[in-house]
C-alpha positions in Angstrom: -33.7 65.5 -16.3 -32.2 68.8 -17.9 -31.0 71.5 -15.0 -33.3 74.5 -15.6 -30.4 77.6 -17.2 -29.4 80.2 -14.4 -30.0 83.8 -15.8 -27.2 85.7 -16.7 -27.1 87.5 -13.7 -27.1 84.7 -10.8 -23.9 83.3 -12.8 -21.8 86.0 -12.8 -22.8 88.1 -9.5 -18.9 87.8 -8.7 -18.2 89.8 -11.8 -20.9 92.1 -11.3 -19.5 93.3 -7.4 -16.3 93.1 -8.8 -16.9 95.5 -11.9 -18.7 98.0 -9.3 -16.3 97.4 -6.7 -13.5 98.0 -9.1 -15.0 101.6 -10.3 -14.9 102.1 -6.4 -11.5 101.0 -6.6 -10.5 103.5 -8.9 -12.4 106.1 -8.2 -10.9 106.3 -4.7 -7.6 106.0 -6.5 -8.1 109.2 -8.6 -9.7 110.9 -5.6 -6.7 110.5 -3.6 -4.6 111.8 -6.5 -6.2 115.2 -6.6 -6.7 115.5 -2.4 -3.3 117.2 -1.8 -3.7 119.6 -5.1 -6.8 120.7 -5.0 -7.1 120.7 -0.9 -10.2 118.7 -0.7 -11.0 118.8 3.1 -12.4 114.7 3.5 -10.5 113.9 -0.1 -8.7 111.4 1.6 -11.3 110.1 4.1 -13.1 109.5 0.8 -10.9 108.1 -0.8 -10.0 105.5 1.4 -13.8 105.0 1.9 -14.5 104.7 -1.3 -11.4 101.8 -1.7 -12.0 100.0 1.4 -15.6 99.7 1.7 -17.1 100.4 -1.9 -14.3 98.3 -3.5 -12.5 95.9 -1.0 -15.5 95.0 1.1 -17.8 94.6 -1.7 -16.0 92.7 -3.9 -15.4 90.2 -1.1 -18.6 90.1 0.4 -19.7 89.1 -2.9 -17.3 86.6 -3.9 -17.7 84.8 -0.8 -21.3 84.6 -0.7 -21.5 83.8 -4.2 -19.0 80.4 -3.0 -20.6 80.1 0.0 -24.6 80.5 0.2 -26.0 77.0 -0.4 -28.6 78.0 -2.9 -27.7 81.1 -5.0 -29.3 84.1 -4.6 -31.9 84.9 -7.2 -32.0 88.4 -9.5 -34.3 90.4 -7.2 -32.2 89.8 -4.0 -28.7 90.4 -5.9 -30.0 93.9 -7.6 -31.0 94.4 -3.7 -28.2 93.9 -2.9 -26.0 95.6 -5.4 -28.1 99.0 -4.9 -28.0 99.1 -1.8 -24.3 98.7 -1.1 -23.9 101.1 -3.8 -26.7 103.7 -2.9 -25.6 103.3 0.7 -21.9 104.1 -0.3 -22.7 107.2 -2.2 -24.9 108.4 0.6 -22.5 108.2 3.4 -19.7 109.8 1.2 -22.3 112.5 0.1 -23.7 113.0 3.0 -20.1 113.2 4.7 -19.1 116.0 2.3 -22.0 118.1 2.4 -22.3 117.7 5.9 -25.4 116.1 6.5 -25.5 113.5 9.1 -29.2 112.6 8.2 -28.0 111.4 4.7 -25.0 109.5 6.7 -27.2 108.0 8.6 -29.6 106.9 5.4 -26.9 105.6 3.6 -25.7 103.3 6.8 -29.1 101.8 7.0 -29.2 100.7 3.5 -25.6 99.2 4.0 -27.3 97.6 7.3 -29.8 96.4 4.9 -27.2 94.9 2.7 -25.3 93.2 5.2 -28.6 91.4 6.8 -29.4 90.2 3.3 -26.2 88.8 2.7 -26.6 87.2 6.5 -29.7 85.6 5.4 -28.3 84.4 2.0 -25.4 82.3 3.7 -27.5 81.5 6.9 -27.6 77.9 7.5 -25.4 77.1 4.7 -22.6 73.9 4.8 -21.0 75.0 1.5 -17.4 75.6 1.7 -14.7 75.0 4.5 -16.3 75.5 8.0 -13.4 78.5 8.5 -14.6 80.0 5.5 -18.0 80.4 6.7 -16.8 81.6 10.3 -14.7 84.4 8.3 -17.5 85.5 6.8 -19.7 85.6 9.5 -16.8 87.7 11.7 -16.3 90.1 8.5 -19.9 90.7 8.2 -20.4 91.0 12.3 -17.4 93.9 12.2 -18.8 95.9 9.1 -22.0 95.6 10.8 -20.5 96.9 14.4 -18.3 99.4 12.6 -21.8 101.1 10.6 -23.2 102.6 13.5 -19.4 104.1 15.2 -19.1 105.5 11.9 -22.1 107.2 11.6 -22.0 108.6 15.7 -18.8 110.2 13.9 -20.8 111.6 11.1 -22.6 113.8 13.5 -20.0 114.4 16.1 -17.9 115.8 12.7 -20.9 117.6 11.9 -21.4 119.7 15.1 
């Protein structure tokens, strides 16, 4: 019996959050290059936003899901899941630098969203070393706790 070909996409969603979280990567990189020169009030808030969480995060949420989920997630869920990370990213930064809590507060829901689908993806899986898992599970629990502190400071910044 032949195994039915993956698409593209289900094989190489590592490279995929690594390419976006790389142009997060950089992006923060050049951001925080022109904070001190050009004054940018949240240039380096951004930056490190934009590093830690649009780069680091990703890119490790995604490698470790991709290693640890017992069944691969399929196209739909992984462009989901890529646009939402991304979408929710730019919103939060956006929304931080026009002052605009509401579009904060969209932008952490759809990184909410994110997280649960990645939850759901690993859920009930034995792939991998049991600590592996239990990292995951603790990384994912703290982004998910730290969303909503972040986004009470959205509007406390924005009174």
């Amino acid at each position: 019996m032949t195994e039915t070909p993956r698409p593209w996409v289900e094989e190489r969603a590592p490279l995929l959050f690594g390419g976006l979280s790389l142009i997060w990567i950089i992006s923060g990189g050049l951001v925080a290059a022109v904070t001190g020169p050009l004054d940018l009030e949240h240039g380096s808030w951004s930056a490190a936003y934009q590093v830690l969480v649009g780069g680091v995060v990703q890119a490790g949420l995604g490698a470790a899901q991709h290693a640890l989920a017992a069944q691969r997630p399929g196209v739909p869920m992984l462009v989901a899941q890529l646009a939402a990370w991304n979408m929710g990213s730019a919103a939060v930064i956006g929304g931080t630098l026009l002052t605009m809590p509401l579009l904060v507060d969209a932008g952490g829901l759809l990184l909410v969203v994110t997280l649960v689908l990645m939850i759901r993806t690993v859920r009930g899986s034995r792939q991998g070393p049991a600590w592996a898992l239990w990292t995951y599970r603790i990384l994912l629990t703290i982004t998910l706790i730290s969303i909503p502190i972040g986004l009470v400071l959205a509007h406390l910044r924005a009174l």
